[in-house]
N, C-alpha and C positions, 0 to 999 in steps of 0.2 A: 489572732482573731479571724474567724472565716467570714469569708465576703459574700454577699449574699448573689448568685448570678441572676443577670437582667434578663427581663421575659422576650420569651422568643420570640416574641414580635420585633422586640425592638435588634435584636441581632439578625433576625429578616429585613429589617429595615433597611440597616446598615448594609448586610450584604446587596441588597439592590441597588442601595447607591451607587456604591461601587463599583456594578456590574455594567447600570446606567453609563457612568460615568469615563467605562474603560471601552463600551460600545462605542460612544462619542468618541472618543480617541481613533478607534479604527473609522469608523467611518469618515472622519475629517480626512483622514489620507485618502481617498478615493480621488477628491477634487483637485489634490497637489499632486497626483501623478501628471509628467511631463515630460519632455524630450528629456530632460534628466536623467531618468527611470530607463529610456530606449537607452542612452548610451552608457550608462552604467551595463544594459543587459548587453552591450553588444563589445564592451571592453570584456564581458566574463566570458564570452563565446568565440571571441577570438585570442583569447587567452591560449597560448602554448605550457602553461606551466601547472600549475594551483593556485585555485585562490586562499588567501589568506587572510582568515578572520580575524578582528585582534578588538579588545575592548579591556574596562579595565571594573572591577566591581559588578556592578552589578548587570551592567552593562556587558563585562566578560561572560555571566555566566548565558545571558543572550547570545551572543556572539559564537559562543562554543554548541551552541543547539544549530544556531544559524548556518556553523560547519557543518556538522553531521547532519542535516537537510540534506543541504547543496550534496555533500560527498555519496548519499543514497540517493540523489536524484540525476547522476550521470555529470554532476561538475565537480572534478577534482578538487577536493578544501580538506582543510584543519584552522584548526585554532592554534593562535600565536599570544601567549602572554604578554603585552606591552611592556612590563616591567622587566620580566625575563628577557625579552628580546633586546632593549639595551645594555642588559651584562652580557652578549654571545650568543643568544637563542637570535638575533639578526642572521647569521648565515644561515637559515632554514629559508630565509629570502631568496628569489634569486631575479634574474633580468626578468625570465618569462613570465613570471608572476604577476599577480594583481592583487591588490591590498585593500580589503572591506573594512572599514573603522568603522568602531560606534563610539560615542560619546555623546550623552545627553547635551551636555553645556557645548561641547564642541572644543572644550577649553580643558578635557584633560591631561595632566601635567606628562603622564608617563604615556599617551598617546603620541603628542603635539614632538615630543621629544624626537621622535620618529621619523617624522618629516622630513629635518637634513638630510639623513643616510638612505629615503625612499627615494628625494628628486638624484642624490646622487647616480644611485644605482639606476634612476630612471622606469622603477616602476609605478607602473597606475595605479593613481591611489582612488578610490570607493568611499565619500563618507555619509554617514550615517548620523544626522545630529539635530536636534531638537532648536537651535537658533544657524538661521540660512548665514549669518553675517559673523558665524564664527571663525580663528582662526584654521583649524580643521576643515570647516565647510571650503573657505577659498582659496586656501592649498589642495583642494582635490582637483582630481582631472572630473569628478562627477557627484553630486552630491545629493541623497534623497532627503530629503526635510519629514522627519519623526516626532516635528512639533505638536504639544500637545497643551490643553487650554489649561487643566492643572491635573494635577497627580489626584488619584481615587483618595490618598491620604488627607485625612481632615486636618492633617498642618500642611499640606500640599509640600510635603518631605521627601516622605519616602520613595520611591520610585516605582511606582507602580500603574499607571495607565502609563508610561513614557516607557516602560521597560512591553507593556503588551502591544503598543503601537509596534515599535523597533522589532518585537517577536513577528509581528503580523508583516512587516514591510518585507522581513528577510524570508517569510513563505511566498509571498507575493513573486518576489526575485527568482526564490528556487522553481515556483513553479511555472513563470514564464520561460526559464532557461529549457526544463525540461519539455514542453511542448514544443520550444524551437530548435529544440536537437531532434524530437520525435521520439524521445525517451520511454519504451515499452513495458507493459507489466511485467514481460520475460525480463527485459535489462532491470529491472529493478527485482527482480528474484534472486539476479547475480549477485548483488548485493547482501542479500538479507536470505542465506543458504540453510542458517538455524530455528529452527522452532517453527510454529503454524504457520506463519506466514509464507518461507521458503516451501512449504512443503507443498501448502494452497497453490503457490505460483508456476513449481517447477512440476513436480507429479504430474504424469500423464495416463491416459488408462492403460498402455502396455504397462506401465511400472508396478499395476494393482490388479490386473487382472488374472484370473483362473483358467489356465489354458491345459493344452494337452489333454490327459485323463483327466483332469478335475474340470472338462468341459463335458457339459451337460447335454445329452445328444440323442434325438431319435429319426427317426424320417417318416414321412409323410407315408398313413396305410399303417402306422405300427398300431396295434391295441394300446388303448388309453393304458391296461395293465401296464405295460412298457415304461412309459410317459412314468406313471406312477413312480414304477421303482428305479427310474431313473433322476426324480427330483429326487425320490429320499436317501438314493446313494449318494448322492453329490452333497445335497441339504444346502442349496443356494433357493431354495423355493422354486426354482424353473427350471423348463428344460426347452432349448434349441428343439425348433423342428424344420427339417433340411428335405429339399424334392431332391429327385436323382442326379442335379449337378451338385449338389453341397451346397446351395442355395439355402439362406433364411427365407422359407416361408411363412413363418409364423412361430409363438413361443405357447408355451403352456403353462400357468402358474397357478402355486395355491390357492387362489381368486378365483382362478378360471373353472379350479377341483368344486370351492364352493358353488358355484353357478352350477355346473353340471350336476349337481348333488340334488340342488332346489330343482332342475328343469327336469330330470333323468330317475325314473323308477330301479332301472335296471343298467349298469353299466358294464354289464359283461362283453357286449355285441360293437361297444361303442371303439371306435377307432378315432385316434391323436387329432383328425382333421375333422373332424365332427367338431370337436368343441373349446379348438385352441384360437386364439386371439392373433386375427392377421392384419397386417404382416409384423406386427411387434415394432417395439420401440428396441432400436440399435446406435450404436455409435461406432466410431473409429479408433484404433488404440491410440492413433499422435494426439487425440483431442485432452486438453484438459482435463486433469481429475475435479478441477473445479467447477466445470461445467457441466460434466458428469453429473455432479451433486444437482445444480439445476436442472436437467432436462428430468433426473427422475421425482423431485419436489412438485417440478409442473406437473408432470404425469403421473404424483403419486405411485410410484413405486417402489421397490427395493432394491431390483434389479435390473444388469439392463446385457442385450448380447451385445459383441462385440467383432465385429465383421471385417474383411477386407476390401478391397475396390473391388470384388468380384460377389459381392453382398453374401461372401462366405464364411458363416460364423470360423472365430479363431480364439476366442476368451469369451469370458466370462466374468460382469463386475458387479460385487455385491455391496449393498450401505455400509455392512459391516467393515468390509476391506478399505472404504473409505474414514471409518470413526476408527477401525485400530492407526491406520495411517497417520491422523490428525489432520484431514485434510477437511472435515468437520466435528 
């Protein structure tokens, strides 16, 4: 027998409770940040080893995010199954380590287990747990309180504002670490070398530009003619125009062809320097291809030269070279 589904209000409803309800959550940690929070970040920064994350259910699958933060944000981590770790996955521990626990209750069985073989070995332990007065909590060397007033669940069950708080505390952690190491957009490209992102980060405009013959070239005195069949050999819509030292004086583009068309009867007479756009928008090749992208967004264009310290064009970069890249 089919069930009849409830009106979208009332599933709006619910979802905003819930949203309510998981906001509450994060925001309550603001006020419970504490000397806690400092020596937790300053046990992870003088850290010689890895941190190691470890939780157990749902809590784990937290914990395993919490790693792969930390390990793209310039602090060495993984995740450690708690359960695993006391059959043998223990020696992935070692002295130099530091050990982040989560556990809601503070009182999970295959967490707590742990313990002995941490103070053995003598490493810091990190926890992470929703009641300050658990065992967990005061066997740590540091403990962040992820308490929360009750779960988004209408049985206050299942884990879910305590699992976004715990998400939220271990961003909070990753990204104080990162600003006190002085963790860069470049350091964190090394990381992430696949897909748009890497490509966003690392790409520079030597990597995309059009050099040599496929540079676009006149000099100053040449017949617009020139100009002409020099953008549509290339077909970058522009062409460099250079005074007698190889100097960017000025660029010429399809825009500039339109203008001259609207101002100009007669373009036979007309010379490059009559009606090219100076001294043009350039860059540098070590610049960002991602910057690249905005300077010509601000400037509305497509193209842009590409100069050396002697403001002597050397490339040529076009949007296109940027959208086949992926770098937009």
């Amino acid at each position: 027998m089919s069930q009849t589904s409830p009106p979208a209000s009332l599933l709006r409803e619910s979802a905003l409770r819930t949203l309510s309800l998981e906001q509450a959550a994060i925001g309550a940690l603001m006020s419970r940040l504490d000397e806690e929070f400092d020596h937790a970040c300053r046990l992870m920064l003088d850290c010689q080893g890895r941190v190691i994350v470890t939780g157990m259910g749902k809590s784990g699958h937290i914990a395993g995010k919490i790693a792969a933060t930390l390990a793209s944000t310039g602090t060495p981590a993984f995740f450690v199954h708690p359960g695993e770790a006391s059959h043998g996955d223990l020696g992935m521990i070692t002295r130099g380590d530091v050990v982040l626990a989560l556990s809601n209750s503070g009182e999970t069985a295959e967490v707590t287990a742990l313990l002995p073989l941490l103070k053995r070995l003598g490493t810091p332990l990190i926890s992470m747990t929703g009641r300050p007065g658990s065992t967990l909590a005061r066997h740590a060397d540091a403990h962040l309180n992820s308490a929360v007033e009750r779960e988004a669940c209408p049985h206050d069950l299942a884990p879910t504002s305590s699992t976004t708080a715990a998400l939220a505390l271990g961003d909070a952690l990753a990204v104080a670490l990162l600003e006190a190491r002085g963790f860069t957009a470049e350091d964190f490209a090394l990381s992430h070398p696949g897909g748009t992102l890497g490509k966003r980060l690392l790409l520079t405009v030597q990597d995309l530009m059009h050099s040599g013959d496929r540079l676009p070239l006149v000099t100053l005195g040449s017949p617009l003619r020139d100009a002409l069949i020099e953008i549509t050999r290339q077909g970058l819509g522009f062409t460099c125009v250079v005074d007698q030292q190889g100097r960017l004086a000025g660029v010429y583009t399809d825009g500039d062809l339109r203008r001259t068309l609207d101002q100009h009867h007669d373009l036979r007479d007309l010379t490059v320097d009559e009606v090219m756009t100076r001294p043009g928008k350039r860059i540098s090749p070590q610049v960002l291809a991602a910057e690249a992208v905005r300077l010509m967004e601000d400037s509305r264009i497509t193209a842009l030269a590409v100069v050396d310290d002697q403001q002597r064009p050397i490339g040529a970069l076009h949007m296109h070279d940027l959208l086949a890249s992926g770098v937009i």
